[in-house]
C-alpha positions as a Markdown table, in Angstrom:
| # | Residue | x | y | z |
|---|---|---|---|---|
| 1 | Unk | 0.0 | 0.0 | 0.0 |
| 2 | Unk | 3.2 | 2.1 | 0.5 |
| 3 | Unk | 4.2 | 2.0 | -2.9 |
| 4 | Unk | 0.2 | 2.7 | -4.3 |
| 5 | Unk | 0.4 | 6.1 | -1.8 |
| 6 | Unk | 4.2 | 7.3 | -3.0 |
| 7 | Unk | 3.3 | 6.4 | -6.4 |
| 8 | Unk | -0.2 | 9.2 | -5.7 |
| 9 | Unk | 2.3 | 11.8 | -3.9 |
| 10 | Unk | 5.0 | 11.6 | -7.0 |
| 11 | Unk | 2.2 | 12.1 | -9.3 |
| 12 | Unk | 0.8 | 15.1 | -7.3 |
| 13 | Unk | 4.6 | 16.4 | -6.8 |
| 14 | Unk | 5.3 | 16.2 | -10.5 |
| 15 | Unk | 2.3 | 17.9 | -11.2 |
| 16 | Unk | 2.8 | 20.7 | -8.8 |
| 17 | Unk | 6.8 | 21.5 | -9.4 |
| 18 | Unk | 6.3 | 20.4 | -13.0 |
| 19 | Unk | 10.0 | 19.6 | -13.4 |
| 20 | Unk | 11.9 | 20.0 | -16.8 |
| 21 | Unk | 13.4 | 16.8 | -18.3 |
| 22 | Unk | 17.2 | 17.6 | -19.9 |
| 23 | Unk | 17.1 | 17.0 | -23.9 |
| 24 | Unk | 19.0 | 13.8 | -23.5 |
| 25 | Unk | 16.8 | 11.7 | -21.3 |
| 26 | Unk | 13.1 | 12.7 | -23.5 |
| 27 | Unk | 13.3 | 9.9 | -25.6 |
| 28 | Unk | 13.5 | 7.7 | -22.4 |
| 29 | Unk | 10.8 | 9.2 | -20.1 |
| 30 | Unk | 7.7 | 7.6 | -22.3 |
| 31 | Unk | 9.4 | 4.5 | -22.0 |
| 32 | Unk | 10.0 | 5.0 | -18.5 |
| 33 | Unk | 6.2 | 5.8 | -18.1 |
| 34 | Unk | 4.9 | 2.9 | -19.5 |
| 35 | Unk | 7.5 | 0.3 | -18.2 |
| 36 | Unk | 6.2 | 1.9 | -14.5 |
| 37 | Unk | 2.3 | 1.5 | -16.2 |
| 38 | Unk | 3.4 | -2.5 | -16.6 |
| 39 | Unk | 4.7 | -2.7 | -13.2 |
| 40 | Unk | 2.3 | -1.0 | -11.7 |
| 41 | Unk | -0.7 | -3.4 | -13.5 |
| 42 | Unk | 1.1 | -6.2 | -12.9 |
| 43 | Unk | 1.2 | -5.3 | -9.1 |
| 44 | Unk | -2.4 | -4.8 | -9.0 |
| 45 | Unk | -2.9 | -8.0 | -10.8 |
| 46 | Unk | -1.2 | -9.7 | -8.0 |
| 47 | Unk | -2.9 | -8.1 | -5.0 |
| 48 | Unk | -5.7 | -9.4 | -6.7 |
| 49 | Unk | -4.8 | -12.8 | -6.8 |
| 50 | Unk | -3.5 | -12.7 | -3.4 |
| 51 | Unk | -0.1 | -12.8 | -4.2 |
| 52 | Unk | 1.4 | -9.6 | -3.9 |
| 53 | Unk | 4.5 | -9.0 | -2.5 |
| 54 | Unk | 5.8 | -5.2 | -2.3 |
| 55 | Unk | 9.6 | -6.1 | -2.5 |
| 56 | Unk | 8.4 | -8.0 | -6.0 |
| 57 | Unk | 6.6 | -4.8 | -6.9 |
| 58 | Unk | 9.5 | -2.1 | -6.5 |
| 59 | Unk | 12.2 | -5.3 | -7.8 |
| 60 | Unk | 9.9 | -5.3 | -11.2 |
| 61 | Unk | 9.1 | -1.4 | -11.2 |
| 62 | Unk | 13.3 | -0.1 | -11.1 |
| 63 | Unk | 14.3 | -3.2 | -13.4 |
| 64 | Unk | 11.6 | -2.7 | -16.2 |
| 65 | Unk | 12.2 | 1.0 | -16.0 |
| 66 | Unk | 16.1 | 0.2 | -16.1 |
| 67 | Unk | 15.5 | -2.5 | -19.3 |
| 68 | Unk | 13.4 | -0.6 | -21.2 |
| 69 | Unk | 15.5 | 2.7 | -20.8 |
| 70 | Unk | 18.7 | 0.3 | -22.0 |
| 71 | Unk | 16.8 | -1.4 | -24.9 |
| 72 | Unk | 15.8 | 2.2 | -26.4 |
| 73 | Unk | 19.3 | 3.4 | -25.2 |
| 74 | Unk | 21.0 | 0.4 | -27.9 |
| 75 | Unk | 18.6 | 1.2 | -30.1 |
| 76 | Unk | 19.7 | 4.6 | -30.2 |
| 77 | Unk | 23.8 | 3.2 | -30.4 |
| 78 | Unk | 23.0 | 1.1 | -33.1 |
| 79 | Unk | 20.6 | 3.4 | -35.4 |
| 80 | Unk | 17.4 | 2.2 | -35.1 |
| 81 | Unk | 15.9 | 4.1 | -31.7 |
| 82 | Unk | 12.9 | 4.5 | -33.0 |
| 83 | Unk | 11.9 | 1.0 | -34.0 |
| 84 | Unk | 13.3 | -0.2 | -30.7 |
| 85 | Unk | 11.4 | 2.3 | -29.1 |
| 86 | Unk | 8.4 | 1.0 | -30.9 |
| 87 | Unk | 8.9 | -2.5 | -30.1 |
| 88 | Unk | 9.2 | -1.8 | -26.2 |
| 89 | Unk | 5.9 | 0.4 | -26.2 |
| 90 | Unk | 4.4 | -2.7 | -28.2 |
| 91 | Unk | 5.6 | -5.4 | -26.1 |
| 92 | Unk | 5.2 | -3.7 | -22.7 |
| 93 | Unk | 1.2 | -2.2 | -24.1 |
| 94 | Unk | 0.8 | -5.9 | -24.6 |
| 95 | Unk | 1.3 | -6.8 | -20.9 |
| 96 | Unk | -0.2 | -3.5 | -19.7 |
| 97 | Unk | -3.8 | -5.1 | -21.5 |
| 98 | Unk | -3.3 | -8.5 | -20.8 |
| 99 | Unk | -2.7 | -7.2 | -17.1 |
| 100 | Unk | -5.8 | -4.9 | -17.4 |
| 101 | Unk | -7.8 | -7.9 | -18.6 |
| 102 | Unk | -7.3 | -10.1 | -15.9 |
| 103 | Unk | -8.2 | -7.0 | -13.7 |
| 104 | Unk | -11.1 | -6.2 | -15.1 |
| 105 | Unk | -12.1 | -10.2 | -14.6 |
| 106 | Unk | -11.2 | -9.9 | -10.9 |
| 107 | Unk | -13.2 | -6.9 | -10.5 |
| 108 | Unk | -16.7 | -7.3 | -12.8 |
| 109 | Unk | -16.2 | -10.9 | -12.8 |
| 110 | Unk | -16.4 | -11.2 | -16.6 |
């Protein structure tokens, strides 16, 4: 529940100080964002199922953020950012949906 309550303060910080992300790192952040989206589905996923465990959940959340911030980062070393960039939105989106789905059966039992 820690983590679901720092995750609502860093959203309402970020919004308040709106901070200003250096050149370098902007191809990065919407990675960033959605690797944390997966994380943060698939911990709600497994409070669901009973199986939640928060060191899991911060684990997953830094080392998708740090994988997917590498992938785009050798992408962008070896010429071809942008299709690396699209194949991390892609497979991470697909986990995000699968993630919501099982969700959404938890919740409306459907």
């Amino acid at each position: 529940m820690f983590a679901v309550i720092g995750l609502i303060v860093g959203v309402v910080v970020g919004i308040a100080v709106e901070p200003t992300v250096p050149a370098v790192l902007q191809p990065y952040l919407p990675i960033a964002v959605v690797a944390a989206l997966d994380a943060l589905f698939g911990g709600l996923r497994a409070y669901l199922d009973g199986v939640f465990d928060d060191r899991v959940f911060v684990v997953s959340f830094l080392f998708n953020v740090l994988i997917a911030a590498l992938l785009v980062f050798l992408g962008d070393q070896l010429g071809v950012g942008a299709q690396m960039t699209t194949a991390v939105v892609v497979v991470l989106g697909i986990r995000i949906f699968s993630n919501a789905a099982s969700i959404r059966r938890h919740i409306f039992k459907a």
